[in-house]
C-alpha positions in Angstrom: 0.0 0.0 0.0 1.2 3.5 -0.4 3.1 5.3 2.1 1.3 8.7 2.8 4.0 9.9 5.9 5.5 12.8 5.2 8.3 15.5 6.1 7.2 19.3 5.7 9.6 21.7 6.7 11.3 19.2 8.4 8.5 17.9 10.6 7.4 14.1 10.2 3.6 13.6 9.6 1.8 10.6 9.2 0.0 11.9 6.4 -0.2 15.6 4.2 -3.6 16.6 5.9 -3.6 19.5 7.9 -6.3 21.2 9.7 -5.7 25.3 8.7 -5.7 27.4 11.1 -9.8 28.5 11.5 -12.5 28.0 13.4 -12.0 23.8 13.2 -9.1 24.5 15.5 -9.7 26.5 18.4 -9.4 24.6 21.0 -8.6 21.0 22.4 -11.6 19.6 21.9 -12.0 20.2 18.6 -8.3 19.2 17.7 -9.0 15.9 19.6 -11.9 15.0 17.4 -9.8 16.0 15.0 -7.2 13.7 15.1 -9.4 10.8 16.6 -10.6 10.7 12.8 -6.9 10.8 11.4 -5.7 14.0 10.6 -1.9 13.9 10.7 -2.1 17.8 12.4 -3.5 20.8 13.2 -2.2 24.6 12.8 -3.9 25.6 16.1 -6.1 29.0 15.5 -4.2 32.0 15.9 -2.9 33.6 18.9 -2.4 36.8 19.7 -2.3 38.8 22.8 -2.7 42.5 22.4 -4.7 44.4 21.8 -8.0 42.6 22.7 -10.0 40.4 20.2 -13.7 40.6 20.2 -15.7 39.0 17.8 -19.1 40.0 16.0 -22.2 37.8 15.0 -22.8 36.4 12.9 -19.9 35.7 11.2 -20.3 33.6 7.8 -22.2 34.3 4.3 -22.2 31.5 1.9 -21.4 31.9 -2.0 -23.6 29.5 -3.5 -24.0 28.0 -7.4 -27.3 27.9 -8.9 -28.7 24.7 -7.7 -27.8 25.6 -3.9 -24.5 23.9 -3.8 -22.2 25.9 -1.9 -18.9 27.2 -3.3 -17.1 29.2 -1.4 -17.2 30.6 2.7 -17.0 34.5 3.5 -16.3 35.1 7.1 -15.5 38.2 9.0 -14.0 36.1 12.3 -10.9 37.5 13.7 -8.1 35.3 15.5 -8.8 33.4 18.8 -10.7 35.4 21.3 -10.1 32.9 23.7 -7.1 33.9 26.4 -3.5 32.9 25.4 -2.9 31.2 28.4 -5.8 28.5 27.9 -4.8 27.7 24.3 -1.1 27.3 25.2 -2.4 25.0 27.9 -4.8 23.0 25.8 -1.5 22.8 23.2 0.3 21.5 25.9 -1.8 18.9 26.7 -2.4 17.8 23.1 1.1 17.4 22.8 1.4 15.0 25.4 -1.8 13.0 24.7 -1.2 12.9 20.7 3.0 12.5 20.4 2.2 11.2 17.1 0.4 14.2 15.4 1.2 17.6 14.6 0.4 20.7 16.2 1.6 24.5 14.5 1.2 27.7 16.4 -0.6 29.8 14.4 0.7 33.6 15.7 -0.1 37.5 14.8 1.0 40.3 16.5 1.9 44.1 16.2 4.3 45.5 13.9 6.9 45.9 16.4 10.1 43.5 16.7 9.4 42.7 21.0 5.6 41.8 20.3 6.8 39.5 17.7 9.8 38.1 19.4 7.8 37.4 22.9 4.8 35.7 21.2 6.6 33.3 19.5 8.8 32.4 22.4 6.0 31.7 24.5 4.2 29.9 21.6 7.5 27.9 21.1 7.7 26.6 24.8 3.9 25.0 24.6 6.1 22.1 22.6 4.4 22.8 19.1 6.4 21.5 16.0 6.1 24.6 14.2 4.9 28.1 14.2 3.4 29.8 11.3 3.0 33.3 11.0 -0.2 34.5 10.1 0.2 38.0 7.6 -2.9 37.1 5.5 -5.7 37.9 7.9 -7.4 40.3 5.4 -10.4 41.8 8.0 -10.8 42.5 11.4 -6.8 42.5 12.2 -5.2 44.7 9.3 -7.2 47.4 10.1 -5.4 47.2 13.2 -2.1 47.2 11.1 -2.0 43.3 11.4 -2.7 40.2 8.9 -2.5 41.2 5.1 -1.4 44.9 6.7 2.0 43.1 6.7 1.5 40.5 4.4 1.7 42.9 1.4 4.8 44.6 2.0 7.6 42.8 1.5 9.9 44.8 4.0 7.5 43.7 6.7 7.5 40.2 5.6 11.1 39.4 5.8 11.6 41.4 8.9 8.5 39.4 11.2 10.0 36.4 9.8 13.7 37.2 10.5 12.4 38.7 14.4 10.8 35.1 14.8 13.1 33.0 13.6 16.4 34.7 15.5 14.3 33.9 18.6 13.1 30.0 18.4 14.1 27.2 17.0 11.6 25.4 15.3 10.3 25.1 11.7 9.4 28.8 10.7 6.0 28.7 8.3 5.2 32.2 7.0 1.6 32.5 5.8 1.0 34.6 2.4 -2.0 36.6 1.2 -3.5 36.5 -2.2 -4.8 39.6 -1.9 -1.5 40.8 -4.1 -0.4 41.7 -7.1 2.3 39.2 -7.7 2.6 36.4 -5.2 6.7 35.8 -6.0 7.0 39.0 -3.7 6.1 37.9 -0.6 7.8 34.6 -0.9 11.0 36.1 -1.4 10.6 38.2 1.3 9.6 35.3 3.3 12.9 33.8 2.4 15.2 36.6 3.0 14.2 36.2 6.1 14.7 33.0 6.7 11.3 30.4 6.4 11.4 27.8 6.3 8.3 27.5 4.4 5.4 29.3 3.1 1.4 28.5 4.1 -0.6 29.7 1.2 -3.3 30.9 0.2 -4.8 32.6 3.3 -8.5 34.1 2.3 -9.1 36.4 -0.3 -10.5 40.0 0.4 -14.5 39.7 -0.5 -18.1 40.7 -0.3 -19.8 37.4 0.0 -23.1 38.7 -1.5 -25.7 41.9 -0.1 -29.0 41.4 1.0 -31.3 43.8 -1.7 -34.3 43.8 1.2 -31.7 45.9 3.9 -29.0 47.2 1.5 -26.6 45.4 3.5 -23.7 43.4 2.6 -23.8 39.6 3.9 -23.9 38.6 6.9 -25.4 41.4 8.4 -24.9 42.6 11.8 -27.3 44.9 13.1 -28.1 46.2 9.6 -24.2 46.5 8.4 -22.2 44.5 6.8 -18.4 44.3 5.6 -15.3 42.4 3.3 -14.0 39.3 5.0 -11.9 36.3 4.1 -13.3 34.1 1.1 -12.4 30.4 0.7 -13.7 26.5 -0.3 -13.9 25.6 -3.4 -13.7 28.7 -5.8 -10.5 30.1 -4.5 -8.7 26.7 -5.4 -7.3 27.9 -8.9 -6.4 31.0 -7.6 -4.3 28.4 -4.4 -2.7 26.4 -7.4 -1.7 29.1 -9.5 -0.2 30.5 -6.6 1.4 27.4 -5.3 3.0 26.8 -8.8 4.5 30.1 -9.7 6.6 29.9 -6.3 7.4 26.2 -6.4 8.7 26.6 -10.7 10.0 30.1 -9.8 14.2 29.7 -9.4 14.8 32.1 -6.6 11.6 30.7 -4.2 11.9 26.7 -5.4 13.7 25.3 -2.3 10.9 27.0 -0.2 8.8 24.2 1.5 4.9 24.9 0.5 1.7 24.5 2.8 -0.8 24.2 0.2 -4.2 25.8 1.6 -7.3 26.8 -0.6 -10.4 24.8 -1.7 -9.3 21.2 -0.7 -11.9 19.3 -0.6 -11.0 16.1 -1.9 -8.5 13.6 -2.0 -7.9 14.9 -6.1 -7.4 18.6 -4.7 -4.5 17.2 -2.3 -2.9 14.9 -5.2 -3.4 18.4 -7.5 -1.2 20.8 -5.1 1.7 17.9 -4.1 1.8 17.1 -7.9 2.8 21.4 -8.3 5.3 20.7 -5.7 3.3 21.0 -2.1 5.1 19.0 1.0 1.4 19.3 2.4 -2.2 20.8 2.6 -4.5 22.4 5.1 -8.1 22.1 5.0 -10.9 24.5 6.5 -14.3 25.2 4.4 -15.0 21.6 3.6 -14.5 20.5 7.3 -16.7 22.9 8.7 -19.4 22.2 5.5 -18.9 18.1 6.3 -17.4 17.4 9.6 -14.0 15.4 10.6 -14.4 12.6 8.9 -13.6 13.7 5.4 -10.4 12.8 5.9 -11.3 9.3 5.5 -12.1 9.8 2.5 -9.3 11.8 1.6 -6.7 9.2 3.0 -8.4 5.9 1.6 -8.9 8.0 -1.9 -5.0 9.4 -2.3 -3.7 6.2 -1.2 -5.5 3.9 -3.4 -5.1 6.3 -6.5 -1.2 6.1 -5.8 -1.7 2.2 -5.6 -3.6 2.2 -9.1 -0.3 4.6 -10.5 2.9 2.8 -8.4 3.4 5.5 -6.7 4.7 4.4 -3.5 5.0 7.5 -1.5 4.3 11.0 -1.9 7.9 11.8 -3.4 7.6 9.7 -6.0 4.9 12.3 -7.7 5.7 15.4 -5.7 6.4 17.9 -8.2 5.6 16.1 -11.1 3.7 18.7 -13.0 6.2 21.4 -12.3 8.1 21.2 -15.6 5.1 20.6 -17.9 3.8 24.5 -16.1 4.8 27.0 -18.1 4.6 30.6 -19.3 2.0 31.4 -22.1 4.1 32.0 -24.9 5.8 28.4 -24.7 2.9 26.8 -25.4 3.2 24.9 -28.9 1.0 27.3 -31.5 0.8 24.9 -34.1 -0.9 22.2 -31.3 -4.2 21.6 -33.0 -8.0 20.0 -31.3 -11.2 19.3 -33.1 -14.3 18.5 -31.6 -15.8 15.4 -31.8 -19.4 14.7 -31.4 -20.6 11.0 -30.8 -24.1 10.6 -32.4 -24.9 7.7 -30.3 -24.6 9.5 -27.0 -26.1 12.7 -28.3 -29.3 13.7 -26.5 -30.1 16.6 -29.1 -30.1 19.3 -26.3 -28.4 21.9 -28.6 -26.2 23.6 -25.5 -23.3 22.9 -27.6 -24.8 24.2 -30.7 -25.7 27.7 -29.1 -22.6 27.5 -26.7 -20.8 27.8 -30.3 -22.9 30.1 -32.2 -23.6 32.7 -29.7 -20.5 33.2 -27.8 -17.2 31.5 -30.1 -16.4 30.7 -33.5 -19.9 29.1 -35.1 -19.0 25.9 -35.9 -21.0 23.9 -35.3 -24.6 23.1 -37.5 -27.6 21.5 -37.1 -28.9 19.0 -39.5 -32.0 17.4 -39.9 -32.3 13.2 -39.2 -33.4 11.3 -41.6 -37.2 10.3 -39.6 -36.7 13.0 -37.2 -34.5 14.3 -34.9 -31.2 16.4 -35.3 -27.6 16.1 -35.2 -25.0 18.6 -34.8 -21.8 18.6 -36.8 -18.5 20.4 -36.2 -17.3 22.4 -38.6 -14.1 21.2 -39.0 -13.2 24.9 -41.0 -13.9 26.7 -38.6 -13.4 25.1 -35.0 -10.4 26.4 -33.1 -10.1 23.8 -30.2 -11.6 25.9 -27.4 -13.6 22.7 -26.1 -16.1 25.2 -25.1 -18.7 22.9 -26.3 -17.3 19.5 -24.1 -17.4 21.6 -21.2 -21.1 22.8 -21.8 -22.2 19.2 -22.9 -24.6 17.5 -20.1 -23.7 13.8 -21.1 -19.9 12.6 -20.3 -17.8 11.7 -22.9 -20.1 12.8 -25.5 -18.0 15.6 -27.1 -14.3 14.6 -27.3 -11.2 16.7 -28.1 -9.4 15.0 -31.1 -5.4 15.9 -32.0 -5.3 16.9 -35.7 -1.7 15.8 -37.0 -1.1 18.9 -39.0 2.6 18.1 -39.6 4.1 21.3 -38.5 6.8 21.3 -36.0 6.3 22.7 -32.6 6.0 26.2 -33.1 6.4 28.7 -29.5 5.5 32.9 -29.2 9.6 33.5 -29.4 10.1 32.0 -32.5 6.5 33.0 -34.1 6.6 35.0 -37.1 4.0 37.3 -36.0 6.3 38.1 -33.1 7.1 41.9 -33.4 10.6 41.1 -32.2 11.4 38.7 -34.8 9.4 40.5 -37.4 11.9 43.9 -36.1 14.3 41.4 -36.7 13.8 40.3 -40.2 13.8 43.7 -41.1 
């Protein structure tokens, strides 16, 4: 069977799921339940100590699809209101009862170098693995100067990491915001200042939705409503995109990545390792389904590296890394068709007005011989977009076909439409 222990940042785990720091771990009892289903650790919720944290209610708006199916969580919680003295109790005791799981200290503090350096050393003496540092909070705390306050300037990054790390000596995770331009910046910073690796993404900057009957933004306290932290299942590209240009990038590659953001599935683990994630933390799809996902999640990763010999997580860590590249080295002279199978065709016409209304009409209708219709690609005039396959109710129905045009591979450098080379031929 496959092997699903792992070392992230230098810290053994029996297996890549994490619990992020949220709601799901505030305290010991939830961490116990926790880890009585078989998550391999928990980054405990953040602590802070000054100033004061009170919270507001309610607290969560849900972003849902059109058949009720929720896709993403907006919350406007801040980090534990609870007093720092319980929770580095209640770490204490986990530590000792669970020797065999994980426990991070999630920490936030000030932006001044004696905050920082005390915190962390009495996070450190609790006996947690790890400590991350949370600069992606992106409500509630940076308007205190905290969270994604610091998060998005680099200076501030490298120097709460550097202030933490001269002070303890345990596995240094600094925790990134996507609610920035370029995500390379950060990292870098992170590294300058010595992580040893980065936790991303935190929750991205949002109005979940606003209720038309009060004018209000969702959820509403007392008639008023604000931005929180968005995450689940729609903020996942946003995680892998994220996740891939630091792990491909040549300056942030050695960093060790935390991979955080719409995991919900056993797929969306194997997705982030295969771009080069040690691990992942999970959040919106515990508190949507409970504890026991990771069952799932365990059982599903381990028997889908069975069915491809992969024997432990190393052996396909990474593995998409070199085929992730920039736009313009993508082959130009690659070429798809549609393909529409008759037989499996239930004559509902999406892909026929998917076409015709919004891309590059081709596909037709004809008429059956004894009723009926049947839609037929264009072969002229289809680019590839797969548009169609993707609006197509029936799987498997519409395929993507390789034309073998006999051109070589043809990339944007080397292109004669290039201005540069066209400059060139000049």
């Amino acid at each position: 069977m496959a092997d699903l222990s792992c070392t992230i940042a230098g810290i053994p785990s029996i297996n890549p799921f994490w619990l992020a720091s949220a709601p799901p771990t505030d305290k010991k009892y939830n961490v116990v339940r926790a880890f009585e289903k078989g998550w391999g650790g928990v980054v405990w919720k953040t602590l802070g100590e000054d100033p004061p944290v009170v919270n507001v209610t309610s607290r969560y708006g849900l972003h849902k699809d059109f058949k009720g199916a929720t896709l993403g969580i907006n919350n406007n919680e801040l980090i534990s209101d609870r007093p720092l003295a319980v929770n580095l109790r209640e770490i204490e005791e986990c530590r000792r009862e669970w020797p065999d799981r994980v426990i991070i200290g999630s920490m936030m503090a000030v932006m001044e170098e004696r905050a920082w350096k005390d915190l962390a050393i009495r996070i450190a003496a609790s006996g947690v693995h790890g400590i991350e540092l949370n600069l992606g909070c992106p409500h509630g705390m940076c308007e205190r100067g905290m969270g994604s306050a610091i998060g998005q300037v680099p200076e501030m990054v490298e120097k709460t990491t550097r202030w933490v790390r001269e002070v303890v000596d345990i596995p240094v995770f600094t925790k990134l915001t996507p609610n920035i331009t370029d995500i390379l910046v950060p990292a870098e910073a992170a590294l300058q200042g010595g992580a040893h690796a980065v936790s991303l993404i935190n929750t991205v900057n949002s109005i979940i939705s606003v209720n038309l009957d009060h004018m209000a933004p969702n959820p509403m306290i007392d008639n008023k409503g604000t931005h929180g932290g968005y995450c689940g299942s729609a903020v996942k590209p946003i995680a892998l995109n994220m996740v891939a240009e630091i792990a491909r990038n040549h300056q942030t590659r050695d960093l060790e990545i935390s991979a955080i953001g719409g995991i919900n599935t056993w797929r969306d683990a194997a997705e982030f390792i295969a771009l080069g994630a040690s691990g992942v933390q999970v959040c919106t799809s515990a508190m949507l389904y409970g504890f026991r996902i990771v069952e799932d999640m365990i059982d599903g990763l381990s028997n889908w590296m069975d069915e491809k010999g992969y024997r432990t997580l190393d052996d396909f860590r990474g593995k998409a890394i070199p085929n992730t590249v920039n736009w313009n080295e993508l082959n130009m002279n690659f070429d798809l068709k549609a393909r529409i199978d008759e037989e499996s065709c239930i004559e509902c016409g999406r892909c026929h007005i998917a076409c015709e209304d919004t891309s590059h009409q081709a596909i037709r209708i004809e008429a059956k011989d004894g009723g009926g219709r049947r839609f037929v690609v264009i072969d002229d005039d289809c680019v590839g977009c797969n548009l169609c396959q993707h609006v197509c109710p029936v799987d498997g129905c519409i395929n993507m076909e390789e034309v073998n045009n006999g051109l070589p591979v043809l990339t944007w450098p080397d292109h004669p439409k290039n201005p540069a080379n066209k400059a060139a031929a000049e």
